[in-house]
C-alpha positions as CSV (number, residue, x, y, z in Angstrom):
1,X,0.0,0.0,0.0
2,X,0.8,3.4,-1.1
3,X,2.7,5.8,2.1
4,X,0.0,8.7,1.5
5,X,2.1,11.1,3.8
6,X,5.7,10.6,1.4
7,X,3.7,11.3,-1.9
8,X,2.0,14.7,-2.0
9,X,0.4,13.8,-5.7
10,X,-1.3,10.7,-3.8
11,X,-2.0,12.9,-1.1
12,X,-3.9,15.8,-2.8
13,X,-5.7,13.7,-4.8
14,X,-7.2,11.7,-2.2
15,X,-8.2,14.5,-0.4
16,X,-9.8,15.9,-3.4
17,X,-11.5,12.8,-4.7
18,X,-13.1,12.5,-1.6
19,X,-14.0,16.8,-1.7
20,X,-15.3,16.0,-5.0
21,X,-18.1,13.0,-4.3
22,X,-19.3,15.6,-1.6
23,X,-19.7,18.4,-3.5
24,X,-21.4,16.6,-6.3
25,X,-23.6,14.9,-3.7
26,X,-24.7,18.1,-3.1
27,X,-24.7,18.7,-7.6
28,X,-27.3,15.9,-6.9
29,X,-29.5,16.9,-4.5
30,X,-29.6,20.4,-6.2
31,X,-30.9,18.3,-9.1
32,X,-28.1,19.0,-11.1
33,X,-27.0,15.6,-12.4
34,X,-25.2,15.8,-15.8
35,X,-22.9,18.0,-14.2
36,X,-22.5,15.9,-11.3
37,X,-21.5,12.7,-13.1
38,X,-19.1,14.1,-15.1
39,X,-17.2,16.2,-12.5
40,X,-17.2,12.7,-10.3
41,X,-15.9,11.1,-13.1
42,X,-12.7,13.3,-14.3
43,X,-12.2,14.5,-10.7
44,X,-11.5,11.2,-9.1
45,X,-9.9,10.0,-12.3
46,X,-6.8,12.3,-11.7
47,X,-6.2,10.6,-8.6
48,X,-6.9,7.2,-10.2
49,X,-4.4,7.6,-12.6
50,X,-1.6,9.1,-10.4
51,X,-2.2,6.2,-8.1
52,X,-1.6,4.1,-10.7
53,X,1.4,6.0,-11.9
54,X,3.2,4.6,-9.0
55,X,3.2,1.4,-10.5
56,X,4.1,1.4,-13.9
57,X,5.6,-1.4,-16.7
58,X,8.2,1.2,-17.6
59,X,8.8,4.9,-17.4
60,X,7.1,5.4,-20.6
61,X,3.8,3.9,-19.0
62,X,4.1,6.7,-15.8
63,X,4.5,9.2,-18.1
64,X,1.5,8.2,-19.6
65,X,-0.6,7.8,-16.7
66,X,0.3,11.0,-15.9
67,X,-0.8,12.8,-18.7
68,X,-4.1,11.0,-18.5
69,X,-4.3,12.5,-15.1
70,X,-3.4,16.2,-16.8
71,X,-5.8,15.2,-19.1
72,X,-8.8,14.8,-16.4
73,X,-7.5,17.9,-14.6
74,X,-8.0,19.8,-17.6
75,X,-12.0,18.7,-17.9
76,X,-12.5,18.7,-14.1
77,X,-11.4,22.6,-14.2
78,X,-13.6,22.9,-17.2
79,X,-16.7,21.3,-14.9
80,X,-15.5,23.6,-11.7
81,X,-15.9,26.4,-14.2
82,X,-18.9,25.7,-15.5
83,X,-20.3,25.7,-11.5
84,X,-18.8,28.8,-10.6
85,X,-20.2,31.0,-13.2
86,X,-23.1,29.2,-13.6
87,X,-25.5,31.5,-11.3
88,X,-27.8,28.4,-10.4
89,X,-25.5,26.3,-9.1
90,X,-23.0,25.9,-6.2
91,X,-20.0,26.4,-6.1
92,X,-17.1,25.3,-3.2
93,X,-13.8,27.5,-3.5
94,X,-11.5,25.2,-2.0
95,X,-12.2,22.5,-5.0
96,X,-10.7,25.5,-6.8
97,X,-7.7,25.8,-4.9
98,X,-6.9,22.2,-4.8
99,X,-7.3,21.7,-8.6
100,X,-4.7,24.5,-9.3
101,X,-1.7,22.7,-6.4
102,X,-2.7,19.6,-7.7
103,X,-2.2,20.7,-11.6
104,X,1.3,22.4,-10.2
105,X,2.2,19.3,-8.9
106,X,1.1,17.0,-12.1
107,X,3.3,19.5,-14.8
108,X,6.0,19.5,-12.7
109,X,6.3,16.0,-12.8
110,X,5.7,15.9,-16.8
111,X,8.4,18.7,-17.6
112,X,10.9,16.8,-15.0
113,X,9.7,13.3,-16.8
114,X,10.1,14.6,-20.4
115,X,13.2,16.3,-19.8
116,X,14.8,13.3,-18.9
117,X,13.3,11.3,-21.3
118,X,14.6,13.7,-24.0
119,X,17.9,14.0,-22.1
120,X,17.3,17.5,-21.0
């Protein structure tokens, strides 16, 4: 099992998978559930897919798992967005905040990963 407390990746997504299935609990029970599915979907898929990074075949397969992550970052922000300036629904600031140490986090890795994979 993964040391949560030594990997800060594993660490902040946890914390924000489990932010996110709250707040779109309460997507849900504001009947708002298209939105809801999709943000639970990419938003615990970027800590899926780091926690899977630490296992990989090679160091092409982390890299790749990682930019999956990036990937679902990318959407859940897109989702977020869509809730805070959307004037009927709710909207939680700290998902916010998360989302953009998290995303510092993920492109560090990738820049550090593909610098050494291009010998950089």
């Amino acid at each position: 099992m993964i040391n949560f407390e030594k990997n800060p990746l594993i660490e902040k997504t946890m914390k924000f998978s489990l932010d996110i299935i709250e707040f779109c609990e309460l997507l849900e029970q504001h009947k708002k559930f298209v939105i809801a599915k999709q943000l639970l979907r990419s938003g615990t898929s970027i800590g899926a897919n780091s926690f899977e990074a630490q296992n990989p075949y090679s160091k092409k397969d982390f890299v790749n798992k990682i930019k999956i992550a990036a990937k679902e970052l990318e959407e859940t922000k897109y989702w977020l967005y869509l809730c805070k300036h959307s004037k009927n629904y709710p909207f939680e600031d700290k998902l916010e905040i998360q989302i953009i140490e998290i995303g510092k986090i993920i492109y560090k890795i990738l820049s550090t990963s593909l610098s050494k994979e291009n010998g950089l």
